[in-house]
Structures are given as C-alpha cells and as structure tokens.
N, CA, C and O atoms as a GROMACS GRO file, in nm:
protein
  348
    1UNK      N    1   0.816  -0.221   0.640
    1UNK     CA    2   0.875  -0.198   0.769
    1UNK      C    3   1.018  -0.250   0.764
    1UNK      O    4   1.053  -0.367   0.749
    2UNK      N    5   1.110  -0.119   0.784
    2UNK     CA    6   1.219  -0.201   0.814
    2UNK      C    7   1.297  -0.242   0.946
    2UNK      O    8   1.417  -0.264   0.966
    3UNK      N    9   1.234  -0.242   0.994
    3UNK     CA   10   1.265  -0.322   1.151
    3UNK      C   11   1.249  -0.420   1.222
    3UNK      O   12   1.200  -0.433   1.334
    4UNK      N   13   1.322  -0.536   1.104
    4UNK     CA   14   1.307  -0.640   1.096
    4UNK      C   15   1.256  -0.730   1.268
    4UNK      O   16   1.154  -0.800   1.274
    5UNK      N   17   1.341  -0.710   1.377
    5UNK     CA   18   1.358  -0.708   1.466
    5UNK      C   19   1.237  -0.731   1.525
    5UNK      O   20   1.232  -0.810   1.619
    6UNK      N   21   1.126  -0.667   1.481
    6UNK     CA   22   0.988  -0.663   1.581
    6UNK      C   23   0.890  -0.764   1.513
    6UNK      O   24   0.772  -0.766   1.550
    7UNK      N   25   0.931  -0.843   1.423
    7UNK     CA   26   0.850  -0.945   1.430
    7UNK      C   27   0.812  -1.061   1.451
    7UNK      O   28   0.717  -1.134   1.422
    8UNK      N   29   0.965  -1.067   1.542
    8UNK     CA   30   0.892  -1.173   1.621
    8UNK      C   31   0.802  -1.138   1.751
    8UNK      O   32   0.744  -1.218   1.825
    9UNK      N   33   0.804  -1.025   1.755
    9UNK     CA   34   0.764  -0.952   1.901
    9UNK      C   35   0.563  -0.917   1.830
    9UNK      O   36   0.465  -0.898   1.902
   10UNK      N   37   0.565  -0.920   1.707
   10UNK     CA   38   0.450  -0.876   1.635
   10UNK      C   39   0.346  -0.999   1.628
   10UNK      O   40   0.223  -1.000   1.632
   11UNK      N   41   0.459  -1.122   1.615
   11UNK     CA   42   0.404  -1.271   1.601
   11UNK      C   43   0.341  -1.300   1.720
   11UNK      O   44   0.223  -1.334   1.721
   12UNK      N   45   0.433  -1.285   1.860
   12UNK     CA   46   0.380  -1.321   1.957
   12UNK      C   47   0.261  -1.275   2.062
   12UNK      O   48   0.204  -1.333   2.154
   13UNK      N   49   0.249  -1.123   1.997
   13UNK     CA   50   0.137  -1.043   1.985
   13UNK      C   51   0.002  -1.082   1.947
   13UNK      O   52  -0.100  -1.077   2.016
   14UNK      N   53   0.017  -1.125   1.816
   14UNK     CA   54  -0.078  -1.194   1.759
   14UNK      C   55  -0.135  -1.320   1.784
   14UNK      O   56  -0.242  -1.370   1.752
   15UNK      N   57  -0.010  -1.371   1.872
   15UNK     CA   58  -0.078  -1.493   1.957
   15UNK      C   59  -0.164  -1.481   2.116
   15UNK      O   60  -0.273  -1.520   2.157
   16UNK      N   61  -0.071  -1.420   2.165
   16UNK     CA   62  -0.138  -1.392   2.262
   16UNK      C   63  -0.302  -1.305   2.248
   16UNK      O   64  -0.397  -1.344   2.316
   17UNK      N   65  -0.313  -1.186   2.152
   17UNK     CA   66  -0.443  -1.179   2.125
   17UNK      C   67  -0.516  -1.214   2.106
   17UNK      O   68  -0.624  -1.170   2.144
   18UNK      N   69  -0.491  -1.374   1.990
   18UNK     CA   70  -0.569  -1.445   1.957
   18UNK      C   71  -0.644  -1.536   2.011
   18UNK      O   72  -0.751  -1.588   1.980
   19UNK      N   73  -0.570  -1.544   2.095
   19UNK     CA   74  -0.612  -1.690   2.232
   19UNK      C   75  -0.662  -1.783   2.213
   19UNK      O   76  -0.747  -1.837   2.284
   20UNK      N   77  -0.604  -1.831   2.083
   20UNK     CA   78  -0.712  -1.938   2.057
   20UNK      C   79  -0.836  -1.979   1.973
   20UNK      O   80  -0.894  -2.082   1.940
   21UNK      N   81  -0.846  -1.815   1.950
   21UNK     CA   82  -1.001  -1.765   1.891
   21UNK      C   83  -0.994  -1.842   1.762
   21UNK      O   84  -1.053  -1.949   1.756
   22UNK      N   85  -0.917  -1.789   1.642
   22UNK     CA   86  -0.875  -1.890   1.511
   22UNK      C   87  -0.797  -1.986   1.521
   22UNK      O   88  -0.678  -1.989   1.552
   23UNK      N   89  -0.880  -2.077   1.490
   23UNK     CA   90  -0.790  -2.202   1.455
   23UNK      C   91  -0.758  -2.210   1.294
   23UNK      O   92  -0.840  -2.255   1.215
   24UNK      N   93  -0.654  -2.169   1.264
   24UNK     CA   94  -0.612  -2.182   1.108
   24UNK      C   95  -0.505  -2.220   1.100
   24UNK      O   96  -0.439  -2.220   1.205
   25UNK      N   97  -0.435  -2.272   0.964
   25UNK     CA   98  -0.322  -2.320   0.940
   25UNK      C   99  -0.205  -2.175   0.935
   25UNK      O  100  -0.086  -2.185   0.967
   26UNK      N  101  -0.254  -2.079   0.898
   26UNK     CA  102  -0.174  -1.968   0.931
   26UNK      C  103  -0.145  -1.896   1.025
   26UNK      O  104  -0.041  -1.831   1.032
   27UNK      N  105  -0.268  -1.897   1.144
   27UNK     CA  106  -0.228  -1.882   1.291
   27UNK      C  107  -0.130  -1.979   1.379
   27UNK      O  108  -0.062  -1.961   1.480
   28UNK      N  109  -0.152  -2.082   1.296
   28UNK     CA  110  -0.062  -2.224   1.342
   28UNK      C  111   0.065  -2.152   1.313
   28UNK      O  112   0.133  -2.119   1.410
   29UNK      N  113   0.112  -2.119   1.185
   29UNK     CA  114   0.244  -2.141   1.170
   29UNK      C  115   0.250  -1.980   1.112
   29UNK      O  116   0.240  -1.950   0.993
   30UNK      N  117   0.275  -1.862   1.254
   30UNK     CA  118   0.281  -1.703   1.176
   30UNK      C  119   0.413  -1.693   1.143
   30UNK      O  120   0.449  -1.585   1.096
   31UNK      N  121   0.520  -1.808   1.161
   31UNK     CA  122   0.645  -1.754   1.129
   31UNK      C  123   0.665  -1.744   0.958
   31UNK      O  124   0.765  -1.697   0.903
   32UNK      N  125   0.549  -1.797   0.890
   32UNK     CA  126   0.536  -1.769   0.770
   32UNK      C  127   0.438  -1.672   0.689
   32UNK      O  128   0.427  -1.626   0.575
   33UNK      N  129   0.373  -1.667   0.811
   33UNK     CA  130   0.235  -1.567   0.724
   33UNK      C  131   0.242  -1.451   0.795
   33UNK      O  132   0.131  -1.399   0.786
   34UNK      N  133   0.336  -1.362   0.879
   34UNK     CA  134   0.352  -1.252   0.880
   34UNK      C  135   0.507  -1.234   0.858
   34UNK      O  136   0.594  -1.307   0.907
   35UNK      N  137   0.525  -1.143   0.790
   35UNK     CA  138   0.647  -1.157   0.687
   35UNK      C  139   0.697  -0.993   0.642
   35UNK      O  140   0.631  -0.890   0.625
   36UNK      N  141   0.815  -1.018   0.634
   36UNK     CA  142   0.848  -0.847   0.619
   36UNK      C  143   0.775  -0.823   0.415
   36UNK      O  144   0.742  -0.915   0.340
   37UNK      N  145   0.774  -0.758   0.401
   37UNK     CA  146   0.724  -0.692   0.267
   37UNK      C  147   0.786  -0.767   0.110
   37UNK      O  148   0.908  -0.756   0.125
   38UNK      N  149   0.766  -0.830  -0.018
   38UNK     CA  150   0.852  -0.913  -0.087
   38UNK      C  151   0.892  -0.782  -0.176
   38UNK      O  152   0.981  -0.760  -0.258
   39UNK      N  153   0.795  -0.714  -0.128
   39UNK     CA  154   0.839  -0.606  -0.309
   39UNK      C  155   0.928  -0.498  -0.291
   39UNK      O  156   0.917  -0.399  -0.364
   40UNK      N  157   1.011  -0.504  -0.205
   40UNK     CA  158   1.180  -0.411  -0.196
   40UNK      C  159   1.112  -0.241  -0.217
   40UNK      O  160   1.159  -0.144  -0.276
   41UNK      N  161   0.935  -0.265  -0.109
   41UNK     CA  162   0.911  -0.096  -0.072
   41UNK      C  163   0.856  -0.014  -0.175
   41UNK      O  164   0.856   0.109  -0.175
   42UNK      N  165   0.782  -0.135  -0.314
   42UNK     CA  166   0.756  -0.097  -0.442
   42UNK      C  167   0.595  -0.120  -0.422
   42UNK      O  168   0.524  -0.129  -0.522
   43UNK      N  169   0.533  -0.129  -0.282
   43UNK     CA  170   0.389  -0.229  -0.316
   43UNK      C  171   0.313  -0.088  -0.388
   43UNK      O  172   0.251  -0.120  -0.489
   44UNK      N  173   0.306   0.037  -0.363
   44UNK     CA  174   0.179   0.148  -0.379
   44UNK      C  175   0.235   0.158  -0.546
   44UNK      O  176   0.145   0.188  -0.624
   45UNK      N  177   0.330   0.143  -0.590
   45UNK     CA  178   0.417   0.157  -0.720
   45UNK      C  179   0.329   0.000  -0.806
   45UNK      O  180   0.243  -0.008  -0.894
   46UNK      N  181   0.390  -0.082  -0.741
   46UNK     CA  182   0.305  -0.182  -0.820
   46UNK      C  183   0.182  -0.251  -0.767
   46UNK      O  184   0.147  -0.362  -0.806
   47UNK      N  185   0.134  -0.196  -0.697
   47UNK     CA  186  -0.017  -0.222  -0.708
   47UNK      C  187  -0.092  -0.098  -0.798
   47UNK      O  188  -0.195  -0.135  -0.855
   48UNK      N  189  -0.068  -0.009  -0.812
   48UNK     CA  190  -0.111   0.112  -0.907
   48UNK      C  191  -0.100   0.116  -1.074
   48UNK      O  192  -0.165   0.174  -1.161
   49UNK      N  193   0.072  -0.021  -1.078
   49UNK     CA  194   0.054  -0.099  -1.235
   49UNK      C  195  -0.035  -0.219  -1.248
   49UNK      O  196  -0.101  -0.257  -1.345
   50UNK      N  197  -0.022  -0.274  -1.124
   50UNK     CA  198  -0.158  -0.374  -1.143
   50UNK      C  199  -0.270  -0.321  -1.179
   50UNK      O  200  -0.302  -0.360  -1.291
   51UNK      N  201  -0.351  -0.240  -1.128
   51UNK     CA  202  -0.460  -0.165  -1.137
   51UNK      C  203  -0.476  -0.150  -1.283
   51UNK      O  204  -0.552  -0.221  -1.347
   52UNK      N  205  -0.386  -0.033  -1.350
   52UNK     CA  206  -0.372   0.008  -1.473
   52UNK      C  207  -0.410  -0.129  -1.589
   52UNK      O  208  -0.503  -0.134  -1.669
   53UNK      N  209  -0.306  -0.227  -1.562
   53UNK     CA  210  -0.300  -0.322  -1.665
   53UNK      C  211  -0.457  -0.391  -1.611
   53UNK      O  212  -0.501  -0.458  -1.704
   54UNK      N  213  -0.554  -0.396  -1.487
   54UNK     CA  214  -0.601  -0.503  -1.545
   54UNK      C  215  -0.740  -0.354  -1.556
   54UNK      O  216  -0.840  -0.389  -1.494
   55UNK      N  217  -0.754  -0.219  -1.616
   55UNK     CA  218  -0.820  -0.110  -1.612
   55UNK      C  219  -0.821  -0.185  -1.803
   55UNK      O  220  -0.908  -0.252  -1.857
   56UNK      N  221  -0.684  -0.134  -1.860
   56UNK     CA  222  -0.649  -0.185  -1.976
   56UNK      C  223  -0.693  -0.315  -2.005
   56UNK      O  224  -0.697  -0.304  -2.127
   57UNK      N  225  -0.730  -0.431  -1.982
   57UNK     CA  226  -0.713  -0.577  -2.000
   57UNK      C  227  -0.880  -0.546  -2.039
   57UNK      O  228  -0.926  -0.570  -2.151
   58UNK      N  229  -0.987  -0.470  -1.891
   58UNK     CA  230  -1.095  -0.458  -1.899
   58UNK      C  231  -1.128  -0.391  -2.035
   58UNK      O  232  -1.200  -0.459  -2.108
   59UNK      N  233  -1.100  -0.302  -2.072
   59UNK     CA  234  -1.124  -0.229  -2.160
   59UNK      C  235  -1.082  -0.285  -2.315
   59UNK      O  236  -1.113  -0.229  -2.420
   60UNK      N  237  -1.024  -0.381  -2.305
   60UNK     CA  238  -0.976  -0.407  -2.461
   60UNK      C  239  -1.063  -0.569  -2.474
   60UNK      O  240  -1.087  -0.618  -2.584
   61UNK      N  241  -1.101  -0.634  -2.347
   61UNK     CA  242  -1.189  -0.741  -2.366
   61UNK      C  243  -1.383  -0.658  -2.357
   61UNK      O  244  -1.492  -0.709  -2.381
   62UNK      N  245  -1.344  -0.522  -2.312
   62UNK     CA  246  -1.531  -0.465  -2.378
   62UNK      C  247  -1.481  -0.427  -2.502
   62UNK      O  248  -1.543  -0.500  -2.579
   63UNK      N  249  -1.404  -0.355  -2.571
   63UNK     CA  250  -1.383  -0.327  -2.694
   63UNK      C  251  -1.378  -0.427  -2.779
   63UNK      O  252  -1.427  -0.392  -2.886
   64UNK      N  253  -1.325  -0.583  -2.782
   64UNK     CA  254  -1.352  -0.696  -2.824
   64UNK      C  255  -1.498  -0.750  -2.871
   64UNK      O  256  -1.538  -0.789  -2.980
   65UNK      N  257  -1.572  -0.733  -2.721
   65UNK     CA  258  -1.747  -0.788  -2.700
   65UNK      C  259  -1.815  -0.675  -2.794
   65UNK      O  260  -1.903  -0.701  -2.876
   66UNK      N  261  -1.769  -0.558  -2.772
   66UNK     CA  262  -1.829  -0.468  -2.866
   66UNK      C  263  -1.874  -0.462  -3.001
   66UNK      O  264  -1.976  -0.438  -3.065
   67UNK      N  265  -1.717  -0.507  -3.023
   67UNK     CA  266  -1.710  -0.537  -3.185
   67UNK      C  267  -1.759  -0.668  -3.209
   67UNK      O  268  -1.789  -0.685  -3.327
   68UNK      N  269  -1.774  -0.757  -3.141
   68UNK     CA  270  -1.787  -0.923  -3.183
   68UNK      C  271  -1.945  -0.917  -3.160
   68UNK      O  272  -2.020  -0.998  -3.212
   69UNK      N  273  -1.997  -0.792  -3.059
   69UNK     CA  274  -2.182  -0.791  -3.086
   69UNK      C  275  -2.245  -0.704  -3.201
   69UNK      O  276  -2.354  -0.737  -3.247
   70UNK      N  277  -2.181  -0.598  -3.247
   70UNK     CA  278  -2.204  -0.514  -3.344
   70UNK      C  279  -2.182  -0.625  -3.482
   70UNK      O  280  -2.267  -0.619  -3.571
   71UNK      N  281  -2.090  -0.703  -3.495
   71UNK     CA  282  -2.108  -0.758  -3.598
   71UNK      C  283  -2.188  -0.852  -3.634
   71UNK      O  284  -2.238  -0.876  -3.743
   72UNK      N  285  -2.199  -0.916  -3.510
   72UNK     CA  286  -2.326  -1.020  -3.468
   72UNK      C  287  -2.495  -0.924  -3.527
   72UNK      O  288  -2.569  -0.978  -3.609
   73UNK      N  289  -2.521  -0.817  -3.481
   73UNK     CA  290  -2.581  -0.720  -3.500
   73UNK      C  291  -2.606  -0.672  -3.655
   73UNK      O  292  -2.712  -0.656  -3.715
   74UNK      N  293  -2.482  -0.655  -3.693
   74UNK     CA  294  -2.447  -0.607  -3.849
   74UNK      C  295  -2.499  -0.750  -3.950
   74UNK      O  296  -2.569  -0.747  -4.051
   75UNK      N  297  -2.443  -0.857  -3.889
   75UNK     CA  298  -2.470  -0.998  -3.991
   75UNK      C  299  -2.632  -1.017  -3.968
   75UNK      O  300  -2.702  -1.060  -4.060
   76UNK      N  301  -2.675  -0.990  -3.869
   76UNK     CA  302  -2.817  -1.024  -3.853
   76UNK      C  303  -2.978  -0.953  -3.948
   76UNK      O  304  -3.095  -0.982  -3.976
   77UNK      N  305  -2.874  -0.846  -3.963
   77UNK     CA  306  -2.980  -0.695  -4.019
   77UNK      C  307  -2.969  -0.730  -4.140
   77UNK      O  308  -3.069  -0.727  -4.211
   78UNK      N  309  -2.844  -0.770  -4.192
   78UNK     CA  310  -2.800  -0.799  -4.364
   78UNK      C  311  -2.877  -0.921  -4.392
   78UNK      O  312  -2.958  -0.938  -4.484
   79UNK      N  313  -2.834  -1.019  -4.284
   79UNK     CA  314  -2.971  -1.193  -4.354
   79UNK      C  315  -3.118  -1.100  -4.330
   79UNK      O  316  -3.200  -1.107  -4.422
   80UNK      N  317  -3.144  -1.035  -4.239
   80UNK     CA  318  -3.299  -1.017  -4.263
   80UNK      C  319  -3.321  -0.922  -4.370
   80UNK      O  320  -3.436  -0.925  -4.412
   81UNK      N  321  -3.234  -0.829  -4.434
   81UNK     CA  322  -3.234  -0.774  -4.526
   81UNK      C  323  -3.243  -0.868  -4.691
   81UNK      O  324  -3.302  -0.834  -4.793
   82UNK      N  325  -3.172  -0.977  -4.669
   82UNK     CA  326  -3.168  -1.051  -4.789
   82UNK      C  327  -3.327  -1.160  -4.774
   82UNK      O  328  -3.396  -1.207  -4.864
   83UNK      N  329  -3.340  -1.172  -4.639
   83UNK     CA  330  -3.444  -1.283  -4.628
   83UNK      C  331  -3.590  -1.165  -4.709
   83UNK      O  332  -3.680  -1.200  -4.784
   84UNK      N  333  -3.568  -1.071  -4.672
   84UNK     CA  334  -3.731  -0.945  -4.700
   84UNK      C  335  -3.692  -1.013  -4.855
   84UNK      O  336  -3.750  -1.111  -4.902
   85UNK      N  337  -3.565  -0.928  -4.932
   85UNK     CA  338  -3.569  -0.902  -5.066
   85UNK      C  339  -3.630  -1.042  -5.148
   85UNK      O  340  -3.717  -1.029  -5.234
   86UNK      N  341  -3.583  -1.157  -5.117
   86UNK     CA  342  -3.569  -1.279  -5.118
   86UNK      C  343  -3.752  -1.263  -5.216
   86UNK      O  344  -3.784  -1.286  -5.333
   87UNK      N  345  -3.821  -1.222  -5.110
   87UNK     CA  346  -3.960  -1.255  -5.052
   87UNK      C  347  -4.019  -1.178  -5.189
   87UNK      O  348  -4.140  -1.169  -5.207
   0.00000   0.00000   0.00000
C-alpha cells in the first residue's frame, strides 16, 4: 500500500475494534506491528523464491536420505551375503 497516510487511521481502527479484547505486546504498541510493506512491492516475487528454494532444499535433503538408506540397504545385503558364504 502506498498510502502511507492511512495508517495511522488503520492503527486506530484496530484499536477501537479491538476494545480491549487482546491484550498483547503488539496490540500495545501497533505503531510497530502494522507497518507499510519492507520488500519495495517484491512480496508475491519473493515469496514464490522462497517457496522454490525451500521445494529445492526439500528435495536434495530426500535425495540425500535416499542415497544414505539405499546404501545402508546395499551394506546390509553384502554382510549378510558374506555372513551366508562364511557359513
């Protein structure tokens, strides 16, 4: 929003609705917790790279578990393979 102008008119809104109802440290003090936007009108832009990177992050820590259980898997079949021959 760029109309800067209406929030204090948005704050006092929010007080008067509230009446009281929440008692929180951020209803206490809205001249900090309602706030014009930090990301210069970029949030749908970078919340959509957030997404991506942690889509990616997911996928390369299952591709990790994958491989670190398959080998777990792989080492296990080979000792019981040597434990049979052993025998």
């Amino acid at each position: 929003m760029h109309q800067e102008i209406l929030f204090p008119l948005i704050r006092e809104e929010v007080k008067k609705i509230n009446n009281g109802y929440l008692v929180t440290k951020e209803i206490d003090n809205l001249d900090e917790y309602i706030v014009p936007a930090s990301l210069n009108d970029n949030q749908g832009l970078m919340g959509a790279l957030q997404l991506g990177l942690d889509e990616l992050r997911a996928k390369l820590i299952l591709r990790t578990y994958n491989k670190f259980c398959f080998k777990r898997i792989y080492i296990k079949f080979f000792l019981s393979l040597i434990f049979i021959y052993k025998r």
